[in-house]
N, CA, C and O atoms as a MOPAC input file, in Angstrom:
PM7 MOZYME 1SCF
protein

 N    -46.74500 1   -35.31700 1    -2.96900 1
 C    -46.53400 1   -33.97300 1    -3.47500 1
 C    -45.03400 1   -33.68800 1    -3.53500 1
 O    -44.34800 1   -33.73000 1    -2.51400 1
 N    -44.62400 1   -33.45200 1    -4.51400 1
 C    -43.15500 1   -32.95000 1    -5.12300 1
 C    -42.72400 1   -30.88600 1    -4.66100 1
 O    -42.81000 1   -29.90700 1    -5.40200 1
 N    -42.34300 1   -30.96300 1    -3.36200 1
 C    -41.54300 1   -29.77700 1    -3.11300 1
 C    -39.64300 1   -29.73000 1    -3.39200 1
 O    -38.62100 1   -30.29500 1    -3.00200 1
 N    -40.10800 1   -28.60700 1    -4.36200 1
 C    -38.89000 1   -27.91500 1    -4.74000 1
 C    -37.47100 1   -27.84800 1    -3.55100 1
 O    -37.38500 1   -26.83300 1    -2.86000 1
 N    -36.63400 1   -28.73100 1    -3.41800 1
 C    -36.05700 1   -28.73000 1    -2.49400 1
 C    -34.59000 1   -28.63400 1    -3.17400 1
 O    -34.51900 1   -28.68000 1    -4.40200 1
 N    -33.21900 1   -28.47800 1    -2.25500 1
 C    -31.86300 1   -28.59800 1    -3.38300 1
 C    -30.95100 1   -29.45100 1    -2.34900 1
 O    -29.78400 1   -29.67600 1    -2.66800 1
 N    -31.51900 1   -29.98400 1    -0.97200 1
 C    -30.81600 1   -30.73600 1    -0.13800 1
 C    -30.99700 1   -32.34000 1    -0.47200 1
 O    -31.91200 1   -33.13000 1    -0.24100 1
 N    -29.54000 1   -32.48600 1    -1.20900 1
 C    -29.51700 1   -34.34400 1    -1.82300 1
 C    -30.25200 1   -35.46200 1    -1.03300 1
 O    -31.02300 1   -36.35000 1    -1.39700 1
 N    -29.59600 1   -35.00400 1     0.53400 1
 C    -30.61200 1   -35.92700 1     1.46400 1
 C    -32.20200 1   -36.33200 1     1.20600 1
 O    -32.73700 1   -37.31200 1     0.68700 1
 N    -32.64200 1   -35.26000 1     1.74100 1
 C    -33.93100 1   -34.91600 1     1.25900 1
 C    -34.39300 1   -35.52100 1    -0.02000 1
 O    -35.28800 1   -36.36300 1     0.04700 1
 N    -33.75300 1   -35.10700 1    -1.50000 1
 C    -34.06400 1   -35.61300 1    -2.38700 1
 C    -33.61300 1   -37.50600 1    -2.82400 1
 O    -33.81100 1   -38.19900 1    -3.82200 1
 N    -33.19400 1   -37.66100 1    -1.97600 1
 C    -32.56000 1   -39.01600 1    -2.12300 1
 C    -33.81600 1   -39.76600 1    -1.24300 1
 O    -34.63500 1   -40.44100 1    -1.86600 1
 N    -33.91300 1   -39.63200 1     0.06700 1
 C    -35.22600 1   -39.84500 1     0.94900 1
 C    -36.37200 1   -40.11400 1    -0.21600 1
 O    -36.64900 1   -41.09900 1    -0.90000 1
 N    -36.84800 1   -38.92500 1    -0.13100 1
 C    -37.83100 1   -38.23300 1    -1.10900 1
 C    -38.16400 1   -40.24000 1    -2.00500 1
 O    -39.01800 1   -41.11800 1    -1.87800 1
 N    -36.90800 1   -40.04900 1    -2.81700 1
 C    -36.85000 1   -41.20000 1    -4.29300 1
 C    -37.11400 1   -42.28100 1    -3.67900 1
 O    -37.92100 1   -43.09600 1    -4.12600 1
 N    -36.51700 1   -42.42600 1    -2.64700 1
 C    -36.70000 1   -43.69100 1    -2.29900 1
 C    -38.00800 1   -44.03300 1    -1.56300 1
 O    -38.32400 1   -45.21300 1    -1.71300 1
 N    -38.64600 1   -43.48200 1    -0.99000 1
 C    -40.69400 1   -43.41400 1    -0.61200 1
 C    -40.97700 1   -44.01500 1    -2.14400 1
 O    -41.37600 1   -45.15800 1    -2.36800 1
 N    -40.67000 1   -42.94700 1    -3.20200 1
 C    -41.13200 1   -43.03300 1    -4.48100 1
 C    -40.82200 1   -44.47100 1    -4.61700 1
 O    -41.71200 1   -45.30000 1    -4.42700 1
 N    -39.80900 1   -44.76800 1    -4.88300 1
 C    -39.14900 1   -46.43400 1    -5.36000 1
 C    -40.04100 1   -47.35000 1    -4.66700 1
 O    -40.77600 1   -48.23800 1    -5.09800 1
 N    -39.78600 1   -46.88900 1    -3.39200 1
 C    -41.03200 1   -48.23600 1    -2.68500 1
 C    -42.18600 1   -48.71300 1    -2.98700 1
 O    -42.41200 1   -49.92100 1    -2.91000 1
 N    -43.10000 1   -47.82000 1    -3.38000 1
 C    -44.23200 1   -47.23100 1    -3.57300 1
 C    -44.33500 1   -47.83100 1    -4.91900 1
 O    -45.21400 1   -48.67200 1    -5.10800 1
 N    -43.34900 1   -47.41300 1    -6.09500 1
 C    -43.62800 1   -47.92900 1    -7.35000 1
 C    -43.46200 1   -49.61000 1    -7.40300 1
 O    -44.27900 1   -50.39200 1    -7.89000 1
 N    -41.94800 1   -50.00300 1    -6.65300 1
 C    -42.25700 1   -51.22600 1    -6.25500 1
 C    -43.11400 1   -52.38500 1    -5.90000 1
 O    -43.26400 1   -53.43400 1    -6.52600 1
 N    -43.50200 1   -52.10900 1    -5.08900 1
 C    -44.80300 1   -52.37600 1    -4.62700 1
 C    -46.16500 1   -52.57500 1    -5.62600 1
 O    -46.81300 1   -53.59100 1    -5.88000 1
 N    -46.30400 1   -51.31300 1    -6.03600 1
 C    -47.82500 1   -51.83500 1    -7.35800 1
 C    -46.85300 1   -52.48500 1    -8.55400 1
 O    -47.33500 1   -52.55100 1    -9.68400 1
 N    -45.68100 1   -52.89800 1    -8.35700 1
 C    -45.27600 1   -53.89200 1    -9.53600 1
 C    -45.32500 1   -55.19000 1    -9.12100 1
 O    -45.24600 1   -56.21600 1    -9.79600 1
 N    -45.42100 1   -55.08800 1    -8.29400 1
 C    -45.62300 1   -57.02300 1    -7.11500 1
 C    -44.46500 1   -57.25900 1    -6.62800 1
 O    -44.25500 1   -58.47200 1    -6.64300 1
 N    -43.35500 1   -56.49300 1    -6.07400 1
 C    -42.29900 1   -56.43900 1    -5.42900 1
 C    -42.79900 1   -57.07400 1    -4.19200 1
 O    -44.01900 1   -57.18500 1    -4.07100 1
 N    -41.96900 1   -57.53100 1    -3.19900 1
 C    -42.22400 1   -57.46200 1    -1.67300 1
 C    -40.86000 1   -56.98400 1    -1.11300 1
 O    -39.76500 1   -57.54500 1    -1.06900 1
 N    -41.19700 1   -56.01100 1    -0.78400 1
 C    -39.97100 1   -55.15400 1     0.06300 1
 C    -39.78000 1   -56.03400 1     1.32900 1
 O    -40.62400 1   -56.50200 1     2.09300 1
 N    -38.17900 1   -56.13700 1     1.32700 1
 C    -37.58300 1   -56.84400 1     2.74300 1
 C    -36.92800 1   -56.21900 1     3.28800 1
 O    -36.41600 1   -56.46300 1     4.38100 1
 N    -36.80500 1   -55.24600 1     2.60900 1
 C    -35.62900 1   -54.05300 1     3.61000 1
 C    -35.44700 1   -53.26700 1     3.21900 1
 O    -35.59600 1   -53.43000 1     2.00800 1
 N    -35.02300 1   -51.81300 1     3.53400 1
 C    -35.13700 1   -50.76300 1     3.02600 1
 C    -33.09700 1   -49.88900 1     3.77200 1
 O    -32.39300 1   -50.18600 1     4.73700 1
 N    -33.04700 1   -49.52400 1     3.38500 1
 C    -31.52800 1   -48.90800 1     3.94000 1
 C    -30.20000 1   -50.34800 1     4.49600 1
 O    -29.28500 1   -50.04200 1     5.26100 1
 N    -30.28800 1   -51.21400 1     4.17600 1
 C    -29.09900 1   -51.61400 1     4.71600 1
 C    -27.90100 1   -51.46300 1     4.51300 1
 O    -27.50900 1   -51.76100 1     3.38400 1
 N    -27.30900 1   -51.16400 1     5.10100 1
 C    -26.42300 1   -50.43900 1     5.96500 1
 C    -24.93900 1   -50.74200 1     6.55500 1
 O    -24.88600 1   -51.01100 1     7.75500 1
 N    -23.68200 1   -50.71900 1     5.78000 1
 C    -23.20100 1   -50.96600 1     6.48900 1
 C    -21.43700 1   -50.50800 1     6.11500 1
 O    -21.00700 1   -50.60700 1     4.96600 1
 N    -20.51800 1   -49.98700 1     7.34100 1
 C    -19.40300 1   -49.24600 1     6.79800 1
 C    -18.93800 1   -49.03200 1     5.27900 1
 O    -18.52500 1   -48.01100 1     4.72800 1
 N    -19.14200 1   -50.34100 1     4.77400 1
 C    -18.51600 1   -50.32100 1     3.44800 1
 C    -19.28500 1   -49.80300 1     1.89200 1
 O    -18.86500 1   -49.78700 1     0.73500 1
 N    -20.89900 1   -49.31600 1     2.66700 1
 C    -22.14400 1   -48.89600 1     1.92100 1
 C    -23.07400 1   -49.10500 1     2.33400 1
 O    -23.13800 1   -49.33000 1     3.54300 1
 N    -24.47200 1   -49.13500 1     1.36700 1
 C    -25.56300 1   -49.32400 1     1.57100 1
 C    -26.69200 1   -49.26400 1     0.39300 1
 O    -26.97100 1   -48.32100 1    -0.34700 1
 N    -27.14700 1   -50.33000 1     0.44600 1
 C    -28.28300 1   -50.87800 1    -0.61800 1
 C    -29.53900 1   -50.09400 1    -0.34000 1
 O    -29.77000 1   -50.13100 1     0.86900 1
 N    -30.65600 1   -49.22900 1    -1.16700 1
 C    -31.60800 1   -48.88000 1    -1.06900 1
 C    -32.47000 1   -49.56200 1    -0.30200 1
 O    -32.73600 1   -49.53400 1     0.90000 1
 N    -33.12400 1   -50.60500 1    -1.85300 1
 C    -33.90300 1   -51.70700 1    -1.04800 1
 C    -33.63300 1   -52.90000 1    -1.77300 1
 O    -32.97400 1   -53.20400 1    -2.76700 1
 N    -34.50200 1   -53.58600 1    -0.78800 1
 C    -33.93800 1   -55.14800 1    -1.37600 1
 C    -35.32400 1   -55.73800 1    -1.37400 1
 O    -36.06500 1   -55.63700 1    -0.39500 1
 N    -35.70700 1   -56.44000 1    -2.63700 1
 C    -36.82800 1   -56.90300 1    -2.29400 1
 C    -36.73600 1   -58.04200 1    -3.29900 1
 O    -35.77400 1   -58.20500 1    -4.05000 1
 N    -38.10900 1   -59.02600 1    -3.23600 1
 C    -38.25200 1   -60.20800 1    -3.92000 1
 C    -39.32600 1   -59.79500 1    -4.95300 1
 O    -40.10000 1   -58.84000 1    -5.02100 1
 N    -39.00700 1   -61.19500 1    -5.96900 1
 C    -40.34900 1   -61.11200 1    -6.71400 1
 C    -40.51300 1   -61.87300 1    -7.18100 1
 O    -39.36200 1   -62.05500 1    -7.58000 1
 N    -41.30300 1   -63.02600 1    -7.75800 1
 C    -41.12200 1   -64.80700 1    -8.51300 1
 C    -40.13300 1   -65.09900 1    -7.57000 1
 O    -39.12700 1   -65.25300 1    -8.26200 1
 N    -39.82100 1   -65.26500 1    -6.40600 1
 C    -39.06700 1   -65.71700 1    -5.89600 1
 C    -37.62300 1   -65.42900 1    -6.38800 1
 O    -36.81800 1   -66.36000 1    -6.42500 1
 N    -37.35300 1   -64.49200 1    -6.67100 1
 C    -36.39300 1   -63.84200 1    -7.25800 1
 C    -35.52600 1   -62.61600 1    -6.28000 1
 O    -36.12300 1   -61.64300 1    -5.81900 1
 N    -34.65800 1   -62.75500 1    -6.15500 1
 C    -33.94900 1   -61.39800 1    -5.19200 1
 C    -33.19200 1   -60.67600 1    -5.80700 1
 O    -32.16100 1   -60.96900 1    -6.41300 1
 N    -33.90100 1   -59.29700 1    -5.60500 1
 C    -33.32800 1   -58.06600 1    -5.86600 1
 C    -32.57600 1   -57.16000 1    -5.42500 1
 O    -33.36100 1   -56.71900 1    -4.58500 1
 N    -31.81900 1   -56.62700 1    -5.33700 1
 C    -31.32600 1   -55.23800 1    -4.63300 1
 C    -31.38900 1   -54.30600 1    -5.83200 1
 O    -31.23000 1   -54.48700 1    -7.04000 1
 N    -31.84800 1   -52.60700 1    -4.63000 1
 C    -32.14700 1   -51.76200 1    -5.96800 1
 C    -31.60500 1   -50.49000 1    -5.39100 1
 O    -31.70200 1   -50.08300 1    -4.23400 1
 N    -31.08200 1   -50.00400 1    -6.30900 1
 C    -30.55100 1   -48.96400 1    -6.17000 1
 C    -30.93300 1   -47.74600 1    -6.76800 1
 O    -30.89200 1   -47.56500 1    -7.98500 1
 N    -31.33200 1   -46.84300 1    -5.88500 1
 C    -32.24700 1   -45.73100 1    -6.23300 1
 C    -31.61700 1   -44.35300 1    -6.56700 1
 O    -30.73000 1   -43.99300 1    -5.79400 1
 N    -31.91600 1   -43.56300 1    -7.54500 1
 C    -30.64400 1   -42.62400 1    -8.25500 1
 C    -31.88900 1   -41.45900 1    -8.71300 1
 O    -32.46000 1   -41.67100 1    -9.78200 1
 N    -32.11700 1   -40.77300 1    -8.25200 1
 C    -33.03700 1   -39.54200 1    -7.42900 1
 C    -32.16800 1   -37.83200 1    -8.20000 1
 O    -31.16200 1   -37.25400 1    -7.78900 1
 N    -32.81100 1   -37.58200 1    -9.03800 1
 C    -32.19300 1   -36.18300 1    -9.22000 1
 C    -33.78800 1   -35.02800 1    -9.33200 1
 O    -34.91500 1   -35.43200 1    -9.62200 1
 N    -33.45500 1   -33.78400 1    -9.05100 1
 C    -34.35700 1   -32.97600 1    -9.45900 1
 C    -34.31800 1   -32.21500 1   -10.51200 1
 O    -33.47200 1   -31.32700 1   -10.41400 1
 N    -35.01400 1   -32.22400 1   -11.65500 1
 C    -35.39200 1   -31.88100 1   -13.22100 1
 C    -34.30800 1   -30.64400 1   -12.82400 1
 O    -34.11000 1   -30.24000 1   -11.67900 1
 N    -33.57300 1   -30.08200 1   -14.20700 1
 C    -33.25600 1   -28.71600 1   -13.60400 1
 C    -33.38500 1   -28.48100 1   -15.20300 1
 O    -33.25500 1   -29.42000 1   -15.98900 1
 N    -33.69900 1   -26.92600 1   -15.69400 1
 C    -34.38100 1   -26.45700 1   -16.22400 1
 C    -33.35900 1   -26.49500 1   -17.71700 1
 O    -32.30100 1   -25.86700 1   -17.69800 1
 N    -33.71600 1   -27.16800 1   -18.80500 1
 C    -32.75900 1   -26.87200 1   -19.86500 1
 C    -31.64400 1   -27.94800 1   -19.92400 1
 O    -31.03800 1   -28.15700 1   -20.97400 1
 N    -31.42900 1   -28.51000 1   -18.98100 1
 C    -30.16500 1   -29.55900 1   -18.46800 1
 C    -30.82400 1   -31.21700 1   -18.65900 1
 O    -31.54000 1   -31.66600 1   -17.76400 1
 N    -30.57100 1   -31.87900 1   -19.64100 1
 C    -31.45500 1   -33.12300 1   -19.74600 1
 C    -30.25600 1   -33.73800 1   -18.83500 1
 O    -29.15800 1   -33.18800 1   -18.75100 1
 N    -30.64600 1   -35.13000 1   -18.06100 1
 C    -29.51200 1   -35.75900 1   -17.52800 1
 C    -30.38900 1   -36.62600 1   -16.90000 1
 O    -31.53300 1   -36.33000 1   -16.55500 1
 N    -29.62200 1   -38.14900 1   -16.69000 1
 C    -29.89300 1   -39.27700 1   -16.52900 1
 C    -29.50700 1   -39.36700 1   -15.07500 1
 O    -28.29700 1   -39.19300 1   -14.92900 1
 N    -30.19500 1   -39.59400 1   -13.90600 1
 C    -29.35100 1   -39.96600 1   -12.95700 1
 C    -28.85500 1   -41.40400 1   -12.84100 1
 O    -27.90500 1   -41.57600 1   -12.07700 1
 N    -29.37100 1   -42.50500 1   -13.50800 1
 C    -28.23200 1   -43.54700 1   -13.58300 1
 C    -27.03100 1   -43.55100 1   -14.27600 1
 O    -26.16400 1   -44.42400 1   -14.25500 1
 N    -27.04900 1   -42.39200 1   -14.96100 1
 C    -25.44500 1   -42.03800 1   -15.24200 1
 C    -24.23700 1   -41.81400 1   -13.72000 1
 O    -23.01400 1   -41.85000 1   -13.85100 1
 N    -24.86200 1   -41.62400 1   -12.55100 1
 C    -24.62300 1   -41.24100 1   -11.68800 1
 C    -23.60500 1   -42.16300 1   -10.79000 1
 O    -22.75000 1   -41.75500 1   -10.00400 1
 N    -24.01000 1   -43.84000 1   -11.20400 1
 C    -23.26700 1   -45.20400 1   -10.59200 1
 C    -22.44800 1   -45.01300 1   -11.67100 1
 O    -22.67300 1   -44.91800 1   -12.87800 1
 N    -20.95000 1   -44.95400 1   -10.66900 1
 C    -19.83900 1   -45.14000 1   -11.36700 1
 C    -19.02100 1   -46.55300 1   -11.20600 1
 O    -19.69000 1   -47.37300 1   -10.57700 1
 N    -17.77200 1   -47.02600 1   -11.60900 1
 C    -17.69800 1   -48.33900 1   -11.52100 1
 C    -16.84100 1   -48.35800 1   -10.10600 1
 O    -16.18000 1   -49.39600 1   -10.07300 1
 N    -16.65800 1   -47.62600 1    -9.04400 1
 C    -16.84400 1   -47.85700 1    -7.71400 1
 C    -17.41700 1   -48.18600 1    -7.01700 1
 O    -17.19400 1   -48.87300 1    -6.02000 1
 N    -18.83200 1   -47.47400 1    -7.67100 1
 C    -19.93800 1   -47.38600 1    -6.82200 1
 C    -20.62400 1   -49.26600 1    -7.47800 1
 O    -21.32600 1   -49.94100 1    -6.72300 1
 N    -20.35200 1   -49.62500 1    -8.47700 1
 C    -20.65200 1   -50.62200 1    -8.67400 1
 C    -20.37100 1   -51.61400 1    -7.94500 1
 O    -21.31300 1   -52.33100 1    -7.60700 1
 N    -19.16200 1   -51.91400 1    -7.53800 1
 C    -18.37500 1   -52.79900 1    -6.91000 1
 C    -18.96100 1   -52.44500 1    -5.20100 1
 O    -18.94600 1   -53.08600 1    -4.15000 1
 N    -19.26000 1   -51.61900 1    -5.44800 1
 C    -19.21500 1   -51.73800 1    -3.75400 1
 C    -20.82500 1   -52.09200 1    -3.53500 1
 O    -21.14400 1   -52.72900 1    -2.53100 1
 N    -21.88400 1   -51.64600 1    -4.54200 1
 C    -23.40000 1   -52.48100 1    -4.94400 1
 C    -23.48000 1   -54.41900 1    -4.55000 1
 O    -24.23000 1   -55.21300 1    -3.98000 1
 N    -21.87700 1   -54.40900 1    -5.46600 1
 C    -21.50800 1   -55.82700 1    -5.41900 1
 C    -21.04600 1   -56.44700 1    -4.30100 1
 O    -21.22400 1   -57.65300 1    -4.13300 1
 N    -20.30200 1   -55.55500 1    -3.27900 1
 C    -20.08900 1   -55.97600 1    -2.44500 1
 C    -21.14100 1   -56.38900 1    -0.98400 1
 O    -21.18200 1   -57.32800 1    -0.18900 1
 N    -21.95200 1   -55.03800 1    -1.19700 1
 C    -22.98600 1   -55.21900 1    -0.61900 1
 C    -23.96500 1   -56.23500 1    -0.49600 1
 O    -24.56300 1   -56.58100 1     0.52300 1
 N    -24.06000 1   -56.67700 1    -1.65500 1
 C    -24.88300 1   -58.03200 1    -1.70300 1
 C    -24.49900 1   -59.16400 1    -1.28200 1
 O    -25.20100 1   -60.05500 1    -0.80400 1
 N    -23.00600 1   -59.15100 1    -1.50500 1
 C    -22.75300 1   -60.25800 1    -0.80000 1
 C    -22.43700 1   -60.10100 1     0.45200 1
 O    -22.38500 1   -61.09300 1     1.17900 1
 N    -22.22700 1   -59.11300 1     0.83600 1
 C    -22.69500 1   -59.18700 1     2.93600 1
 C    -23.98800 1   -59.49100 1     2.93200 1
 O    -24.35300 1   -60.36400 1     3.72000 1
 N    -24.95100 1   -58.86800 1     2.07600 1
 C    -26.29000 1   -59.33400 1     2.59600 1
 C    -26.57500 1   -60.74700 1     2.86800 1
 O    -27.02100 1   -61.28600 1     3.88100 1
 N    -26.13700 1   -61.32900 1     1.48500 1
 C    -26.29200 1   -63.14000 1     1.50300 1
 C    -25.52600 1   -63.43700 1     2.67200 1
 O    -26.14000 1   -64.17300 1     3.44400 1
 N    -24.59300 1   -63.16400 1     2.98400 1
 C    -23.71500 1   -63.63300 1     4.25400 1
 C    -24.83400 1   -63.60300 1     5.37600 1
 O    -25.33400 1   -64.60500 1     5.88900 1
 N    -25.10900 1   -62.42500 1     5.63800 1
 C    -25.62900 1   -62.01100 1     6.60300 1
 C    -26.96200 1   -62.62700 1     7.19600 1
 O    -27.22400 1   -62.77700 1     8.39000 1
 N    -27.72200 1   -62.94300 1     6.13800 1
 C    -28.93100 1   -63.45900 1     6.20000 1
 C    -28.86500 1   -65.31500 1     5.92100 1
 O    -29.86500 1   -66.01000 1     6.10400 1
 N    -27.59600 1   -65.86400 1     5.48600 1
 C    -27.19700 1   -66.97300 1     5.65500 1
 C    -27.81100 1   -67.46000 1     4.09500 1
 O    -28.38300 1   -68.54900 1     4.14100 1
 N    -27.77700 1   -66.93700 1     3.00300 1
 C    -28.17700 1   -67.47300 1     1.54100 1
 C    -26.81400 1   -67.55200 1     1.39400 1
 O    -25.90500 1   -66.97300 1     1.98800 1
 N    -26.81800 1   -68.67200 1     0.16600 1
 C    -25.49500 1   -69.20200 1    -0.11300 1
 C    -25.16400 1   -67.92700 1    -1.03900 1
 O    -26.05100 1   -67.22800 1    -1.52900 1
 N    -23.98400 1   -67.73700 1    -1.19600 1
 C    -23.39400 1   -66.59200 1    -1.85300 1
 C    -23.54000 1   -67.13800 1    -3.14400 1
 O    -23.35600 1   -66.24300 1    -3.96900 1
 N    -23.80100 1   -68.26400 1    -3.69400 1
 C    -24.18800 1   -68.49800 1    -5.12500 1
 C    -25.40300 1   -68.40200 1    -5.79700 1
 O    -25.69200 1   -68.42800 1    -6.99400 1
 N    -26.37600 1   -68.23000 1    -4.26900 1
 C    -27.78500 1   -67.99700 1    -5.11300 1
 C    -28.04800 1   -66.85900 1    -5.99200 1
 O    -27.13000 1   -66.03900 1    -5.97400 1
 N    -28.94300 1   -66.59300 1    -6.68800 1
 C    -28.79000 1   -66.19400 1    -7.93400 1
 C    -29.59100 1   -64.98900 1    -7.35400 1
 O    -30.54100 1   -65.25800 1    -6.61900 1
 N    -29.22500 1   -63.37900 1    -7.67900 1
 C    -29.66600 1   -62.49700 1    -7.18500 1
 C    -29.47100 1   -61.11800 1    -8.48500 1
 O    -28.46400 1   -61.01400 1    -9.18500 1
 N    -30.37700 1   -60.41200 1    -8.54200 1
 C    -29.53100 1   -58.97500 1    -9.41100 1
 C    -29.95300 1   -58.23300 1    -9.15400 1
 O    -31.11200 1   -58.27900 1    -8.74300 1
 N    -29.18500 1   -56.98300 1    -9.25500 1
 C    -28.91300 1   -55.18200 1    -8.93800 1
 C    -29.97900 1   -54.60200 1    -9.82300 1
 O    -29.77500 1   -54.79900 1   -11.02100 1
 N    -30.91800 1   -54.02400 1    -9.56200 1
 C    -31.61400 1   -53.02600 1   -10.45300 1
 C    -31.11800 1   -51.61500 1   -10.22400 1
 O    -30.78100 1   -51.31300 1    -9.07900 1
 N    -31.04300 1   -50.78700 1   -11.12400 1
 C    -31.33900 1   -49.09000 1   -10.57200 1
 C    -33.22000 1   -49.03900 1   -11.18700 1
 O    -33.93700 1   -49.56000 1   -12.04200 1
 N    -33.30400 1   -47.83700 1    -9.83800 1
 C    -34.42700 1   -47.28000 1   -10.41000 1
 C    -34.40900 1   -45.90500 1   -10.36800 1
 O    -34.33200 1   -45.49100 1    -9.21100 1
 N    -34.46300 1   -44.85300 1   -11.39800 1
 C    -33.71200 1   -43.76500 1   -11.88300 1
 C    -35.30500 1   -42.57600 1   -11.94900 1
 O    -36.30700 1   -42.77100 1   -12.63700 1
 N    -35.10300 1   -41.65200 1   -11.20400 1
 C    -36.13100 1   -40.92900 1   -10.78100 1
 C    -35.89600 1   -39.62400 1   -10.82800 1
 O    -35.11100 1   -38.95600 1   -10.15500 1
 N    -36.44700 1   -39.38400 1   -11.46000 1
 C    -36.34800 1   -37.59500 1   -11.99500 1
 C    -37.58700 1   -37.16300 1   -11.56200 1
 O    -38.67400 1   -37.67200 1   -11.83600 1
 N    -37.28900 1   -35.86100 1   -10.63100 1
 C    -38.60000 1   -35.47200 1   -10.35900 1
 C    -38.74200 1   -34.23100 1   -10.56500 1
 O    -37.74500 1   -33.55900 1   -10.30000 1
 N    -40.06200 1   -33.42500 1   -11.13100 1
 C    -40.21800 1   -32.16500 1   -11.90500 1
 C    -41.13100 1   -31.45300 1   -10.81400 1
 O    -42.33900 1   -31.65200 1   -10.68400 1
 N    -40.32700 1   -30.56100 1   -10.02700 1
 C    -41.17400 1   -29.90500 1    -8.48000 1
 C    -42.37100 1   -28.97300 1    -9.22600 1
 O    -43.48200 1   -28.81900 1    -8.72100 1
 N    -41.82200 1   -28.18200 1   -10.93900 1
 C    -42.51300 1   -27.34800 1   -11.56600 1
 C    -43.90900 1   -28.19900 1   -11.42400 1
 O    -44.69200 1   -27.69500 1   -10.61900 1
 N    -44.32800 1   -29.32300 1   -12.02400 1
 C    -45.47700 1   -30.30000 1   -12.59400 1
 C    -45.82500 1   -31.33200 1   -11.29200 1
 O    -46.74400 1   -32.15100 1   -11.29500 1
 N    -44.96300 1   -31.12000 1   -10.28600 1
 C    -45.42800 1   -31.94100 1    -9.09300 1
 C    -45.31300 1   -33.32900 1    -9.62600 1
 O    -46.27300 1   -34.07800 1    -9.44400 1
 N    -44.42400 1   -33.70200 1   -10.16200 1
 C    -44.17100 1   -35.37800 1   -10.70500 1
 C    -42.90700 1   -35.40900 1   -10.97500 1
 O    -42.00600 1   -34.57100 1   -10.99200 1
 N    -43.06600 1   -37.46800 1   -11.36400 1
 C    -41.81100 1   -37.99400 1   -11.06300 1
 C    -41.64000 1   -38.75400 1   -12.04300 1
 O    -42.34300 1   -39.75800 1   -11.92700 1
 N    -40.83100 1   -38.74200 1   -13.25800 1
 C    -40.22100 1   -39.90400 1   -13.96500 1
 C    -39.83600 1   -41.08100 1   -13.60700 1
 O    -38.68800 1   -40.88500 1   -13.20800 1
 N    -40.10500 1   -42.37700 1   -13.47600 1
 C    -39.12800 1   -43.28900 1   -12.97700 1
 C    -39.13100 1   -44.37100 1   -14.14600 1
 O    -40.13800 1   -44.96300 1   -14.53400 1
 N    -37.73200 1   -44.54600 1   -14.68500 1
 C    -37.31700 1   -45.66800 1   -15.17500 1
 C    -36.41700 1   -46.77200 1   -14.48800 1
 O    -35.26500 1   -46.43600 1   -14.21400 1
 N    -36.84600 1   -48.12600 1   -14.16800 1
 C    -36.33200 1   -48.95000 1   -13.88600 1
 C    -35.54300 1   -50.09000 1   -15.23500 1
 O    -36.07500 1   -50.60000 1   -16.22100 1
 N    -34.29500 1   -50.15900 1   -14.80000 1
 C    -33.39900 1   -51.00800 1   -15.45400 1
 C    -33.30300 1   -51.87000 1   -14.46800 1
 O    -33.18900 1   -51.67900 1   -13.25700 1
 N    -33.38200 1   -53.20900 1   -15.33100 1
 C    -33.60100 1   -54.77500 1   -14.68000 1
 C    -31.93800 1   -55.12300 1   -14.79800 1
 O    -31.22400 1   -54.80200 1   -15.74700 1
 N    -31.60600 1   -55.70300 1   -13.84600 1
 C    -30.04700 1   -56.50900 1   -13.92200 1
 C    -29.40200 1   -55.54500 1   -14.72100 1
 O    -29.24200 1   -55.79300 1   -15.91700 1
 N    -28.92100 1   -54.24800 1   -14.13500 1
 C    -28.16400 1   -52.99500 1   -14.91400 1
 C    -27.02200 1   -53.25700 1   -14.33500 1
 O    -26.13400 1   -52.50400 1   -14.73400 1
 N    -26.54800 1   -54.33800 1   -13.22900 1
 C    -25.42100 1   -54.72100 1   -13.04500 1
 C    -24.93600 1   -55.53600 1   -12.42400 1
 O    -25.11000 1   -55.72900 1   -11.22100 1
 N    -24.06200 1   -56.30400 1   -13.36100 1
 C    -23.98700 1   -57.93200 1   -13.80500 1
 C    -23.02400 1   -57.92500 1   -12.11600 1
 O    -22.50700 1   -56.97200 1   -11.53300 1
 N    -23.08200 1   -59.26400 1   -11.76200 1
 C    -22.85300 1   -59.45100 1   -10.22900 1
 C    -21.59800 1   -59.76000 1    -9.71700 1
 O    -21.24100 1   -59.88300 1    -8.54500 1
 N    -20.77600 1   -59.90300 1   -11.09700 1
 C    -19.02500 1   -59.97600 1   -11.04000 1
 C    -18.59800 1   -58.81900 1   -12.13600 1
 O    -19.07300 1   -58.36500 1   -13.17700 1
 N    -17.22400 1   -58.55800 1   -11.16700 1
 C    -16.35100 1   -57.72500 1   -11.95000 1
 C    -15.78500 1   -58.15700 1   -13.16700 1
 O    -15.04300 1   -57.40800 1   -13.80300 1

């Protein structure tokens, strides 16, 4: 259930249940959810065909008259530091930093009026070098 809320937290939370959730009935397998660390943090990260993902979840609430994309929202800071993130992850988890991995957004508009949620996912929306 979609409550009318205006606290980003909340609505960022909120997207990301959603993301999982849609994930999931697409044949995702979620491996992690928030990681975390000074320099940022990746939504979720999950597999699929043996394939690794990180996804980045971009959560706005409909506002009335105002069309707008929240993957307009990753700017090319926020990219780089997506990028950077991944490669702490591979570090971290000991995958060679060359294995082959890509960034999705999944872009979620949610309408509190209609109690629903738009979500468009873009596949490899960002390429893994600057």
């Amino acid at each position: 259930m979609i409550k009318k809320t205006e606290n980003p937290k909340i609505i960022g939370n909120f997207g990301e249940k959603i993301g999982s959730e849609y994930l999931r009935k697409k044949g995702y397998k979620i491996l992690e959810r928030n990681f975390k660390k000074k320099w940022g943090e990746i939504d979720i990260i999950g597999k699929k065909n043996g394939n690794l993902i990180f996804f980045e979840i971009k959560t706005l609430q409909q506002a009335q008259g105002k069309p707008f994309s929240p993957e307009d929202e990753i700017n090319f800071k926020k990219k780089n530091q997506l990028r950077k993130m991944a490669q702490i992850y591979l570090s971290e988890k000991r995958i060679s930093k060359n294995a082959p991995y890509q960034i999705d957004i999944l872009s979620i508009v949610l309408n509190p009026a209609f109690k629903t949620a738009k979500i468009s996912h873009f596949e490899n929306a960002i390429e893994d070098r600057c």
